[in-house]
N, C-alpha and C positions, 0 to 999 in steps of 0.2 A: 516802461523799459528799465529806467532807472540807472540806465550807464549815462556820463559827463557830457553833456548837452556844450559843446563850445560855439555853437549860435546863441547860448541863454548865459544873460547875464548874474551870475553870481557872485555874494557877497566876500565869498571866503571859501578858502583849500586848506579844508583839515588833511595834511598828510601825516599818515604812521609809518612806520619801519627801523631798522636799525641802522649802522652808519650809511649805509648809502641813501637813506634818506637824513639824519643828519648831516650829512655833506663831509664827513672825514675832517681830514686838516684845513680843507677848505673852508670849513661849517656849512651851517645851512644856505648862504648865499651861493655857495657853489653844488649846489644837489638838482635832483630830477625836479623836487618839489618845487625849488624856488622858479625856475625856468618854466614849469607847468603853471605855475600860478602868474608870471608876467603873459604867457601865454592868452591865457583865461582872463589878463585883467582882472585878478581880485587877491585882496589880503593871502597871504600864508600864516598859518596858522601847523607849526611844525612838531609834531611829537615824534618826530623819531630820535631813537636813544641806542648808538652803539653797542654791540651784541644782544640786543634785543631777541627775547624767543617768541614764538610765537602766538603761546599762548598770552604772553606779555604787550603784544601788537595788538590783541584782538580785544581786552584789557580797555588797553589806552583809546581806541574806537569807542567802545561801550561808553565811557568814563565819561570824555566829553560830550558824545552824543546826549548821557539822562543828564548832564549838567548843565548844558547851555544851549540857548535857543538856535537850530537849527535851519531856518528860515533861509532861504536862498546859500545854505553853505554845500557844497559838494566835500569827498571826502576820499583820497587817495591811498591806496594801501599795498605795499611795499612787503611782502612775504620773505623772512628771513630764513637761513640755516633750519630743515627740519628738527636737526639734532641739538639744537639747545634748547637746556634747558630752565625754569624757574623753580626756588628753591623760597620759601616763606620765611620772612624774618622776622621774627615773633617779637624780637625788641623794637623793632620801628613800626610794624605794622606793615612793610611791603613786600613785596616779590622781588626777590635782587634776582640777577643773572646766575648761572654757574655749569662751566664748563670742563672738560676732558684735564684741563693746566692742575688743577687740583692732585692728580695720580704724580706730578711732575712735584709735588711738595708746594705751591703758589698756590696761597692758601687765601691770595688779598682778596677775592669775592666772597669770602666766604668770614672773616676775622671779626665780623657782629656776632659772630657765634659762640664766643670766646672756648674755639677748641683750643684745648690743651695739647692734647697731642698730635704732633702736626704728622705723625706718620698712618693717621686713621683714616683716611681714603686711600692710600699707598698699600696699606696691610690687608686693606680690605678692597679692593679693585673689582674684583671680580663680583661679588656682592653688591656693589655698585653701578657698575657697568650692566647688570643683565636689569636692575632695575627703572634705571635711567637712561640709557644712551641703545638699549635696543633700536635698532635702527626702523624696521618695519615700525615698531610701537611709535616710534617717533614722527613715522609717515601719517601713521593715520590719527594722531594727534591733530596736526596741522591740518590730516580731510576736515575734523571735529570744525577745527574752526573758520576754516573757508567758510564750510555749509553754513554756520552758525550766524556769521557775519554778514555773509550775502544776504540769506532771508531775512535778520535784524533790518538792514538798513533798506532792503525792500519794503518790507513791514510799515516800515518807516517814513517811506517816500522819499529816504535821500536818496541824490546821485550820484554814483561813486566809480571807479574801477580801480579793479585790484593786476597785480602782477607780481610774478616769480622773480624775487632779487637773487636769490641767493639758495642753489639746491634745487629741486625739484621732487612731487609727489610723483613723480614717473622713473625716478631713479632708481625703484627697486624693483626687478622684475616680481611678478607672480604666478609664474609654473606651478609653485606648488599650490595654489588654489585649486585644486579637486573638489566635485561635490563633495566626497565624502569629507572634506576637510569644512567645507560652506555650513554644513549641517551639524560638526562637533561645535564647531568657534563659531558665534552669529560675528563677534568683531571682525573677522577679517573678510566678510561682504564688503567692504569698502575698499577693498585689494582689488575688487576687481578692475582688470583694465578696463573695460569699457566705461565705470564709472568716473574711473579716475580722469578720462581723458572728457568724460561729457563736464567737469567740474572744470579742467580748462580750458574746455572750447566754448563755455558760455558767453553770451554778449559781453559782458560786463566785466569778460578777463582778457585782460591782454596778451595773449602768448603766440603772438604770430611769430614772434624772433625768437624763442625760450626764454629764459630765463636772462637778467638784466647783466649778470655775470659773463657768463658764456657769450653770450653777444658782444659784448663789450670786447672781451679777448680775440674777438676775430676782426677785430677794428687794427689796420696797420699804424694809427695813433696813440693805441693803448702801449703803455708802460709801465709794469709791474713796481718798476720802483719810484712811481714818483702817485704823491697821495697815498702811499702804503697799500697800493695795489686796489684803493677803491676810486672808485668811477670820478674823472678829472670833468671840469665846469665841461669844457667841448661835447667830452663824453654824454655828460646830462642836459644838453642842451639838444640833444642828437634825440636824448630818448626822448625825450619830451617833446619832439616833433612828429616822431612815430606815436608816440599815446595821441595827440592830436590827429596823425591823419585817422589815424583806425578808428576814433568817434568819431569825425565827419564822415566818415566811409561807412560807418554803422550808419548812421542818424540818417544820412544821405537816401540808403537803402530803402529805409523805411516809408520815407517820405513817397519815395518811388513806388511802392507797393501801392 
């Protein structure tokens, strides 16, 4: 099955995502991950990184999975913002962050680049924006790497589950998916809704409540200004009880089969 067995004793919770799984001002001690991994009884082992996109998330999965031995570690994945993006910084060798603040002249994610003129995303927005920040394009990025991850770590025999932090693949409708549109573009077969929705209704996705966001905001203890509006220790202590019941309620099922 390959979703989080919380009857089986594991070494360690790789969790990825961006700050709501760094834990905000809180840090890591105050996140979903830490609370899931006292939960699980075992090491936290934390790579999430504030504004994180998602091809960046899926990245940091891969990286320590071919680096280090895997053996009794499970591995938790925290789905960011579709629309950010990563941009290659050919001086360090990584993937930095980079977001819509850039058009605003805030150029600090971007200053390994040593642009000169600071008005060349500004003058050129539009040229940028249809390349990047397409929203649809941005959706089916993040399908890319659902799919991609899921099977990887099935492949793999790890046990994991993933969930919606922050946005959702279902945010954008798809009307305009027409056969006749199916048959010009093969890319936007992944638009469709029934895929979209089989991708988070998998065992191995937790979206019984949506997305960790929106949930959270309908909590009468949630307060936008305190943690900078990202999820407070209560808050992840909360989620991390729901990820718990919903694998013993998986696992349970099966048993019963």
């Amino acid at each position: 099955m390959s979703l989080i067995n919380p009857k089986k004793q594991y070494k360690k919770l790789l969790a990825c995502g961006c700050s709501y799984t760094e834990g905000a001002h809180y840090t890591i001690n105050g996140s979903w991950a830490s609370s899931l991994s006292k939960k699980l009884n075992c090491e936290l082992i934390s790579n999430g990184f504030g504004g994180s996109s998602n091809y960046i998330i899926l990245s940091q999965v891969l990286s320590y999975c071919e680096s280090n031995d895997m053996t009794d570690v499970c591995v938790g994945v925290q789905w960011s913002q579709p629309v950010r993006r990563e941009i290659w910084n050919d001086k360090d060798k990584i993937y930095n962050v980079i977001n819509c603040e850039i058009f605003e002249g805030n150029l600090s994610l971007v200053k390994w680049a040593d642009i000169e003129d600071k008005n060349l995303f500004i003058d050129n927005e539009s040229f940028f924006n249809s390349i990047w920040w397409d929203y649809q394009e941005n959706i089916l990025r993040t399908i890319h790497c659902m799919i991609l991850l899921k099977n990887y770590l099935i492949s793999k025999k790890i046990d994991f589950i993933m969930f919606e932090g922050l946005g959702s693949i279902m945010d954008y409708d798809s009307e305009f998916m027409t056969e006749l549109l199916k048959n010009w573009n093969p890319f936007l077969i992944l638009y469709n809704n029934d895929i979209r929705k089989r991708i988070l209704e998998d065992v191995t996705f937790f979206s019984d409540l949506g997305t960790m966001d929106s949930a959270m905001r309908k909590r009468d203890d949630f307060d936008n200004d305190e943690n900078g509006g990202h999820p407070t220790p209560p808050i992840c202590e909360w989620w991390a009880d729901e990820l718990m019941k919903y694998t013993n309620r998986i696992h349970d099922s099966q048993i019963q089969i």
